[in-house]
N, C-alpha and C positions, 0 to 999 in steps of 0.2 A: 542481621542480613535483611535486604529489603529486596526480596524474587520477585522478580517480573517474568510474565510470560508472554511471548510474544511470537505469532501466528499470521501467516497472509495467504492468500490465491484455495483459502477453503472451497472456491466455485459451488455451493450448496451442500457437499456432500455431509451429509449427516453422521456418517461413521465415524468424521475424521471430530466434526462437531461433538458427538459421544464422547472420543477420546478424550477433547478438549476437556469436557465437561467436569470429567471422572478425575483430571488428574489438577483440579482445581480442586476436588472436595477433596485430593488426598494431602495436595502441598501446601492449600491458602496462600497464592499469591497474594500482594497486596494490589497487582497491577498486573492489564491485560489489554496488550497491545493490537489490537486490529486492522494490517495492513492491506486491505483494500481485496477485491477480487473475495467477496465472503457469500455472495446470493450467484442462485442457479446462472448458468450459462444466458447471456445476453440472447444466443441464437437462438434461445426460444423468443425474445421478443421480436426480434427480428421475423422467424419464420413462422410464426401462429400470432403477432399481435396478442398475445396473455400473456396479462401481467403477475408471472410467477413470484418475479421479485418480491413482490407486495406482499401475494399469501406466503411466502419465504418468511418475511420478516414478523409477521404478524400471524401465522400461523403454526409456527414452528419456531423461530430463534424468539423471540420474545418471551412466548411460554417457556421455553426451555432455562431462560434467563431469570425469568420472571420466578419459577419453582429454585431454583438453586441460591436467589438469592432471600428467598422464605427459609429455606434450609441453613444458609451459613452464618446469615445475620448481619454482625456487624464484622464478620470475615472475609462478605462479598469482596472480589475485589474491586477497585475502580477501572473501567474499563474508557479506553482513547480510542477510535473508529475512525477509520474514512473509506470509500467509497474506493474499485479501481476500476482501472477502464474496460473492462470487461462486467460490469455494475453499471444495467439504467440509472442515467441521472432521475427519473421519475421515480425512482425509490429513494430520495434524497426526501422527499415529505415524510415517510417514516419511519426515517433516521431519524429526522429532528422530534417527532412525536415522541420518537421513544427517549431523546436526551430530554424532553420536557419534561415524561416522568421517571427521572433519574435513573434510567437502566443504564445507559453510557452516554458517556462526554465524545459529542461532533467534533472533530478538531481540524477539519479540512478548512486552509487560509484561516485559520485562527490559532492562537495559542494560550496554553491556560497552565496554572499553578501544580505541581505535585510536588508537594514536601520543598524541599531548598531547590528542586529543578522544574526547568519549565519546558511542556511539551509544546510542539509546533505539530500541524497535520497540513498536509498537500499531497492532494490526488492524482495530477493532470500526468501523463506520462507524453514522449515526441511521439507524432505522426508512424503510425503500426499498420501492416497490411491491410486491418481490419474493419469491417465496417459502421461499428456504432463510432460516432468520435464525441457523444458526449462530455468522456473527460480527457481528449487530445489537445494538445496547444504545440503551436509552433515553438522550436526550444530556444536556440538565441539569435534566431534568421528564420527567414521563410523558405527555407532550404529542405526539402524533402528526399530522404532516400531512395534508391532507387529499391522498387518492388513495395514504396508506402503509400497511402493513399492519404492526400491532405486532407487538415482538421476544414476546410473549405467545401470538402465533398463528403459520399457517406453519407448516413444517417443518423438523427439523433431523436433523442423521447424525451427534449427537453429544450425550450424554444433559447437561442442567443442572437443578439442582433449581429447580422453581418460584418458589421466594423469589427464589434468586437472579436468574431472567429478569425478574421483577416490580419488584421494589428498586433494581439497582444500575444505575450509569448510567456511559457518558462522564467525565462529571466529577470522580466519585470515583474512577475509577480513577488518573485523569491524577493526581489528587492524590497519592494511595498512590502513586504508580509514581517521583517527582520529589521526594515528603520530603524535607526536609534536601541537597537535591541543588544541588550549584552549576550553573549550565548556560550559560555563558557559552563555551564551547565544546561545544556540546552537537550532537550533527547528529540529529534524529527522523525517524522511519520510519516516517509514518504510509498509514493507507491512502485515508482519507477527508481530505477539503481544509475550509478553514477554511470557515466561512459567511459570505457576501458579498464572495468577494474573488475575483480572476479565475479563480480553479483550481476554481470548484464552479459555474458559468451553465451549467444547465440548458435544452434546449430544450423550456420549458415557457408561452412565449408563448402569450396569450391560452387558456392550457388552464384549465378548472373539474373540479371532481368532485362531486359533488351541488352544481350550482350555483354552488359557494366555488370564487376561484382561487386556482391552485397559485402556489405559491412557485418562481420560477426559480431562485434559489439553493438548493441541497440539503447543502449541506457544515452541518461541525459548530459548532454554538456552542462547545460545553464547548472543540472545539480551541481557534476563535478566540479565546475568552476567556485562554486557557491560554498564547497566545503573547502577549498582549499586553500580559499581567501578568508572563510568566517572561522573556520575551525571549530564545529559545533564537537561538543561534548562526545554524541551517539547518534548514528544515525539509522533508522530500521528501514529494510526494503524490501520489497518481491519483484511481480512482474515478469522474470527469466526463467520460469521452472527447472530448464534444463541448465542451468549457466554451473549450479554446484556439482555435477556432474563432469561438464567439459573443462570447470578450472579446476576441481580436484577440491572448492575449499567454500565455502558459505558468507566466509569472514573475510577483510580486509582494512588495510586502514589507508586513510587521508592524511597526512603530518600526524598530528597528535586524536585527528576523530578514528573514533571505531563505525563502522561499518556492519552492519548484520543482515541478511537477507531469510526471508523465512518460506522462499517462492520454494516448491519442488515437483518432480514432474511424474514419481510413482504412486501408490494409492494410499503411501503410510503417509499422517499427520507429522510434520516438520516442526518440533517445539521447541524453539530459543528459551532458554532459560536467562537471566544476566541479573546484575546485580549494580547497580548502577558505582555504589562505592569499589566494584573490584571486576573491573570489564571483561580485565583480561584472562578472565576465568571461565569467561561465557560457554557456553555448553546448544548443541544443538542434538537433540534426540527424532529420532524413526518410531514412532511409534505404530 
């Protein structure tokens, strides 16, 4: 059996990290998926300028990393990361610092080797009320929902030139990023969930913004279209906390892809367990 564990929308909490921790030294995954949303609340950078993120990773998850993989040896697992949009892109330097000395493999617009499968990571999620939009991109239009705020406005901790936050989208990248790419074992690291499928229900009932109502579903087109045309293997996601609650379910499928989301919106740690040779067994635990 080859156990992967796979975790997102930690938002810094350490308890949920402890749990994490514990239930690695008790099962030795060989694999440990990181989807996005892992360092303290953005609103601190926003409202005090301190950079939490930074002493986040470097003061706490690294060590914490750094000791357990002294402990386990050569049982550490390998660990796939990216970054979600609630995550300064100014903590994207020590991300990469720490993939330099081998704590985990970056895999945002990259993809890289594991055993006969290859993983893909991408962070960017569509246009969110919110105001960092470091990792926001327009999805397959520069069509904005109502009650979001463009990736053209907002704030960001991480400089891009204006063509590029204006022009590029979702969809192009997914394209650049999969060229010529066979993906029929393929596992995605995404951060944002496909649109209209149980991993993106928004509790947006009955809500309006000038009058127009919102869309419950918030997830991405460019994804959904992306799976349904490529039919990747697996695909991991967060982003909706509350979406496994209002659809009743965590999981879903595309044609032949599986779908997992690891977002949730109480204080227990959300742990996907999966096995790549036998999907449909996947397991989601409250810890």
């Amino acid at each position: 059996m080859t156990l992967c564990f796979f975790v997102s929308d930690l938002h810094g909490h350490t308890d949920r990290y402890q749990k994490l921790f514990q239930a690695i030294r008790n099962e030795r995954p060989c694999a440990l998926f990181l989807g996005g949303d892992i360092l303290p609340s953005s609103s601190l950078l926003l409202d005090t300028l301190d950079f939490e993120h930074e002493d986040f990773i470097n003061g706490y998850l690294l060590k914490k990393l750094n000791g357990l993989r002294e402990e386990l040896g050569n049982e550490f697992p390998r660990i796939f990361v990216i970054l979600g949009n609630d995550d300064g892109r100014f903590a994207e330097a020590g991300i990469l610092d720490a993939a330099v000395r081998e704590i985990w493999e970056y895999v945002h617009n990259r993809r890289v080797g594991f055993g006969e499968y290859t993983v893909f990571g991408y962070s960017f999620v569509p246009p969110t009320p919110f105001l960092l939009k470091d990792w926001e991109k327009y999805d397959v239009s520069r069509h904005v929902d109502p009650g979001c705020i463009s990736p053209e406005e907002g704030i960001r901790s991480f400089y891009v030139p204006e063509g590029t936050i204006r022009y590029s989208t979702i969809k192009k990248d997914l394209e650049v990023l999969v060229e010529g790419k066979n993906l029929e074992k393929a596992i995605f690291l995404f951060h944002a969930p496909p649109y209209k499928t149980n991993l993106d229900r928004a509790a947006l009932d009955g809500k309006t913004f000038d009058h127009v109502p919102m869309d419950v579903n918030v997830g991405s087109i460019a994804i959904e279209r992306f799976i349904r045309s490529r039919q990747p293997m697996l695909t991991l996601h967060g982003h909706v906390h509350e979406s496994s609650r209002l659809s009743h379910s965590w999981k879903d499928h595309i044609g032949k892809t599986y779908l997992f989301s690891a977002a949730y919106e109480g204080p227990e740690l959300a742990l996907v367990r999966f096995d790549p040779k036998n999907l449909g067994v996947a397991t989601r635990e409250l810890i």
